[in-house]
C-alpha positions as CSV (number, residue, x, y, z in Angstrom):
1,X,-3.2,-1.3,6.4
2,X,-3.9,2.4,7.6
3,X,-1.4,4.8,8.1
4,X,-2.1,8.3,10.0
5,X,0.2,10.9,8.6
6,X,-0.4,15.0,8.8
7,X,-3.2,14.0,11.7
8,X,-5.2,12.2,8.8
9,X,-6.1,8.3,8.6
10,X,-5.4,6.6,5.4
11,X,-5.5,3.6,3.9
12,X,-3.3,1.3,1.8
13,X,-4.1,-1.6,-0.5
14,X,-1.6,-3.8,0.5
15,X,-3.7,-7.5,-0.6
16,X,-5.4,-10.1,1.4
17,X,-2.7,-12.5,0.4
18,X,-0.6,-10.2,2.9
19,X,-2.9,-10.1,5.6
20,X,-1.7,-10.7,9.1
21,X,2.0,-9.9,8.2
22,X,4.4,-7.6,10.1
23,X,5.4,-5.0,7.7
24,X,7.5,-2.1,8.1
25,X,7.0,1.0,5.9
26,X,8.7,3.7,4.9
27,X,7.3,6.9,3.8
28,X,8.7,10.2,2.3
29,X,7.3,13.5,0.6
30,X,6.5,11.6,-2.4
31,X,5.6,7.6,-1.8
32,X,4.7,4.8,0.8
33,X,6.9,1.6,0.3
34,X,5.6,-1.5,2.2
35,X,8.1,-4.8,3.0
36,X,7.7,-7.5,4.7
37,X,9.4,-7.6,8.1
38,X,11.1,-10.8,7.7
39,X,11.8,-11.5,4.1
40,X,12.3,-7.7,2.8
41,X,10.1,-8.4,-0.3
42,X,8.3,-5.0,-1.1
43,X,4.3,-6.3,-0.7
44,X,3.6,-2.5,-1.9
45,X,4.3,1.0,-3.2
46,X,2.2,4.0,-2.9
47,X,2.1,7.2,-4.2
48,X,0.9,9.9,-1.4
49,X,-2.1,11.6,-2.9
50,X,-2.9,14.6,0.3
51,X,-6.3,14.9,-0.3
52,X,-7.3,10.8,-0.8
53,X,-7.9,8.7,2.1
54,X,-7.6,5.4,0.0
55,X,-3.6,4.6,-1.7
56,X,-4.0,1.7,-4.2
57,X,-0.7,-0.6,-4.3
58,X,1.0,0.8,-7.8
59,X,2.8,-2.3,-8.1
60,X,-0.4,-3.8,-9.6
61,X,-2.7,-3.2,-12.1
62,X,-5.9,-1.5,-11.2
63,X,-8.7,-3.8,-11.4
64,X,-10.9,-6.0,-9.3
65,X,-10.0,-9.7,-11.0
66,X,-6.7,-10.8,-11.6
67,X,-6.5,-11.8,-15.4
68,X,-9.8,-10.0,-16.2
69,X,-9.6,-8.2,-19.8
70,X,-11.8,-5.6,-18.5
Protein backbone atom coordinates (compact mmCIF):
# COMPACT_ATOMS: atom_id res chain seq x y z
CA UNK A 1 0.00 0.00 0.00
CA UNK A 2 1.51 3.65 -0.52
CA UNK A 3 0.56 6.48 1.41
CA UNK A 4 1.69 10.27 0.41
CA UNK A 5 1.99 12.25 3.51
CA UNK A 6 4.16 15.71 4.00
CA UNK A 7 4.18 15.72 -0.11
CA UNK A 8 6.29 12.35 0.14
CA UNK A 9 5.30 8.79 -1.23
CA UNK A 10 5.66 5.94 1.01
CA UNK A 11 5.18 2.67 1.34
CA UNK A 12 3.66 0.11 3.71
CA UNK A 13 4.16 -3.64 4.14
CA UNK A 14 0.81 -4.54 4.62
CA UNK A 15 1.25 -8.66 3.09
CA UNK A 16 0.22 -10.32 -0.04
CA UNK A 17 -2.33 -12.28 1.95
CA UNK A 18 -4.09 -8.68 2.14
CA UNK A 19 -3.77 -7.78 -1.31
CA UNK A 20 -6.79 -6.43 -3.04
CA UNK A 21 -8.58 -5.44 0.18
CA UNK A 22 -10.25 -2.15 1.01
CA UNK A 23 -8.54 -0.82 3.99
CA UNK A 24 -8.90 2.29 5.76
CA UNK A 25 -5.94 3.76 7.70
CA UNK A 26 -5.41 5.98 10.19
CA UNK A 27 -2.34 7.93 10.79
CA UNK A 28 -1.08 10.35 13.53
CA UNK A 29 2.32 12.09 14.53
CA UNK A 30 3.68 8.90 15.66
CA UNK A 31 2.16 5.61 13.68
CA UNK A 32 0.05 4.20 10.64
CA UNK A 33 -2.61 1.67 11.76
CA UNK A 34 -4.18 -0.35 8.80
CA UNK A 35 -7.84 -2.37 9.14
CA UNK A 36 -9.68 -3.92 7.05
CA UNK A 37 -12.80 -2.06 5.85
CA UNK A 38 -15.22 -4.68 6.48
CA UNK A 39 -14.13 -6.83 9.30
CA UNK A 40 -12.04 -4.12 11.43
CA UNK A 41 -9.23 -6.59 12.01
CA UNK A 42 -5.92 -4.42 12.10
CA UNK A 43 -3.85 -6.08 8.81
CA UNK A 44 -0.99 -3.51 10.08
CA UNK A 45 0.76 -1.03 12.32
CA UNK A 46 3.51 1.23 11.37
CA UNK A 47 5.70 3.44 13.01
CA UNK A 48 6.34 6.82 10.85
CA UNK A 49 10.04 6.96 10.28
CA UNK A 50 10.25 10.92 8.15
CA UNK A 51 13.16 10.18 6.38
CA UNK A 52 12.27 6.26 5.17
CA UNK A 53 10.18 5.73 2.18
CA UNK A 54 9.60 1.88 3.12
CA UNK A 55 7.22 1.24 6.76
CA UNK A 56 7.58 -2.49 7.60
CA UNK A 57 4.21 -3.91 9.30
CA UNK A 58 5.50 -4.01 13.28
CA UNK A 59 2.94 -6.47 13.96
CA UNK A 60 5.31 -9.12 12.56
CA UNK A 61 8.58 -10.21 12.91
CA UNK A 62 11.15 -8.96 10.53
CA UNK A 63 12.25 -11.58 8.21
CA UNK A 64 11.66 -12.94 4.78
CA UNK A 65 10.25 -16.73 5.63
CA UNK A 66 7.69 -17.34 8.02
CA UNK A 67 9.11 -19.93 10.63
CA UNK A 68 12.69 -19.41 9.41
CA UNK A 69 15.31 -19.54 12.42
CA UNK A 70 17.43 -17.07 10.67
Amino acid sequence: MTLRRAGRMHHLAIGAAHARKRVLAFADDTRVTVADLTTGEVLSVHLIEPTKSYWRNQNKEPGRWPGSST
